[in-house]
N, C-alpha and C positions, 0 to 999 in steps of 0.2 A: 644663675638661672637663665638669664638671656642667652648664652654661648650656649647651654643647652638646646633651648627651642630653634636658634640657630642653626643648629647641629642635626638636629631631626629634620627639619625643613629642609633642609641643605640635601636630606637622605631619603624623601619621599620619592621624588620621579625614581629613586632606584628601585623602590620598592614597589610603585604601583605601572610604571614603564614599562610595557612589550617590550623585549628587543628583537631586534630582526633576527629571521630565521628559528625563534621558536616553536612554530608551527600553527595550526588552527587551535581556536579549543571547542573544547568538547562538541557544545552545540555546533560550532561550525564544522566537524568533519562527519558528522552525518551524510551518507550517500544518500541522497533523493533514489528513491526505485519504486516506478509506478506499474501497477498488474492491473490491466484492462482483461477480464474474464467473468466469463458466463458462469451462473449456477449448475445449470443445467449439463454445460459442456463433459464431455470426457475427457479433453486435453488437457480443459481448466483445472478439475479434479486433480489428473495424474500430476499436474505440474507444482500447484499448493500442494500436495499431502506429499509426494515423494521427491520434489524438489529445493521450493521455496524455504516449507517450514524444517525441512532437518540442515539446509543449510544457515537458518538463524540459527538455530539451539545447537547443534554441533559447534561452530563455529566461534559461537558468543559473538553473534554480527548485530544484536538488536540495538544495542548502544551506539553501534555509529552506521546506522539503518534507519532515513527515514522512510518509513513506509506509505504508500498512499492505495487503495483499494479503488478500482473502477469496475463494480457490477454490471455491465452494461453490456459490452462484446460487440456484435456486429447487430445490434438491434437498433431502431428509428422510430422517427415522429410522424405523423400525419395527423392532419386535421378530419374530423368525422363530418362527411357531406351535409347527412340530417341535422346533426346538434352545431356542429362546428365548433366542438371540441376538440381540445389536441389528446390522441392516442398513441398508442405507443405498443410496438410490432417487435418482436423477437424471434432471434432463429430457435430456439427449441418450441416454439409457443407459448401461450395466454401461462402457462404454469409456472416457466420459467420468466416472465415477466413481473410475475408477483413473488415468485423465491427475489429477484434480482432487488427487487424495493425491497423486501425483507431483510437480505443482505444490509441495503445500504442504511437501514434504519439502526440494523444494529454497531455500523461503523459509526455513525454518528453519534451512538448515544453511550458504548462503550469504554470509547474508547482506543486505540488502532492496537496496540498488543492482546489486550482480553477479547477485542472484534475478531482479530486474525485468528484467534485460539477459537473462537466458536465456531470459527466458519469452517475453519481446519475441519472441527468435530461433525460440523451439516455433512462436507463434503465427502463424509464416509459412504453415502447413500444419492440416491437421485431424487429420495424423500425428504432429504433434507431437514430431519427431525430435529428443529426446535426444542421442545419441551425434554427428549433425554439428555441431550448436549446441556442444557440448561441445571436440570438435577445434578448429571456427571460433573458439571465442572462447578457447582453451587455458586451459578451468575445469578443475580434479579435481572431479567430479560422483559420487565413489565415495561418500561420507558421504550424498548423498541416496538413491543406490542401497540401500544399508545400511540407511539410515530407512525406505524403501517397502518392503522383502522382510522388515525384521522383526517389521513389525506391522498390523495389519487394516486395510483401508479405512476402518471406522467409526472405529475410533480416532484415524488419523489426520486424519478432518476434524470428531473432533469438535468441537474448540475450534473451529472455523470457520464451523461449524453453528448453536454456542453463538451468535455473533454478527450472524450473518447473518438467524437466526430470531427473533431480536429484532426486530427490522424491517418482516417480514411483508410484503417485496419485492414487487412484483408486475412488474417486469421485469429485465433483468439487460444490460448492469452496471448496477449503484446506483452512484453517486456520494455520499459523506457528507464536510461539512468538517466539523472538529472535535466532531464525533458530535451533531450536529443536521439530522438526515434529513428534508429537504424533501421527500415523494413528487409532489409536483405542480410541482416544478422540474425533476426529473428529465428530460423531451426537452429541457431548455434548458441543464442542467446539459452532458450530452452533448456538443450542437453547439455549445454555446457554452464550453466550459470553460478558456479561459486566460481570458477573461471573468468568469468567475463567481472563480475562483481570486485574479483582481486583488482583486474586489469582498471576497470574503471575506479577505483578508487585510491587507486596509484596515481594513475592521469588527474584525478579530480585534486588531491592531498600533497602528491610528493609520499606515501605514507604506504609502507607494504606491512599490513596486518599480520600479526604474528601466525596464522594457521595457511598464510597465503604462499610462504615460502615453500611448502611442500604441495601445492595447487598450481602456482605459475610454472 
């Protein structure tokens, strides 16, 4: 019995050992890729619905994709003279300021693949319908509803603001892989993005994704 447990012992590090050159797992080879974009926008729009999301689902990229969502774009804070409250200024206006907290409520309480899919479905429209996206895709949307009515715009985008204004964008959507913002890739990032996607997660991995061989 002893030479047994001897014996096992002797054969754990084989069994629970990395050895080199196995590669990442799972969770670690996730590409970070952050989308800094407006509700409102039209680039934002064209670039989620005819870019982003058919190169997840085409591609089967969401398993080693992780995603991050920034509602926010080229929008800022200011303090209100009278109240000296902090407000918050968007380039489509006051509409697209409350779609963009609407957005982020729902990132936060969905979830980031069910969030992406609704937003997908808003951004069919400048209306940004909520409530049939919600039917169509038989989400409970009440916990984002809840997040937007009980607290300020500004609050709600601050964290997103926090990130976004790091950056000092100058158009919308940004694209960022693993928080290394090229501003002068950007139109290439855009129309080319299962492209660049391959490229950066060959750089990031060692690791050419099976759909990427006929993209590179």
């Amino acid at each position: 019995m002893n030479k047994i447990f001897g014996l096992l012992f002797a054969l754990c590090p084989l069994l629970v050992w990395p050895t080199p050159g196995n590669g990442q797992s799972p969770d670690e080879s996730r590409l970070l890729v952050a989308i800094h974009y407006e509700a409102l926008c039209p680039d934002s729009m064209s670039f989620i619905r005819r870019r982003l999301y058919d190169a997840l689902q085409d591609n089967d990229w969401w398993s080693v994709t992780d995603l991050k969502l920034y509602p926010f774009g080229k929008a800022g804070f200011y303090n209100n003279t009278s109240t000296g409250e902090r407000q918050v200024f968007c380039q489509h206006g006051v509409d697209e300021c409350e779609l963009n907290a609407l957005h982020a409520c729902i990132i936060e309480t969905l979830g980031i693949r069910k969030a992406f899919n609704m937003i997908y479905c808003m951004l069919r429209s400048y209306s940004n319908e909520l409530d049939s996206c919600s039917r169509s895709m038989g989400v409970d949307v009440s916990k984002a509803r809840r997040c937007k009515a009980s607290r300020t715009t500004p609050d709600i985008l601050a964290p997103y603001g926090k990130e976004t204004l790091k950056l000092g964008i100058s158009f919308v959507p940004t694209i960022v892989f693993e928080n290394d913002f090229d501003p002068y890739a950007q139109r290439s990032i855009r129309n080319n993005f299962e492209r660049h996607f391959c490229r950066q997660y060959l750089k990031e991995f060692n690791i050419k994704l099976p759909t990427c061989s006929a993209i590179l």
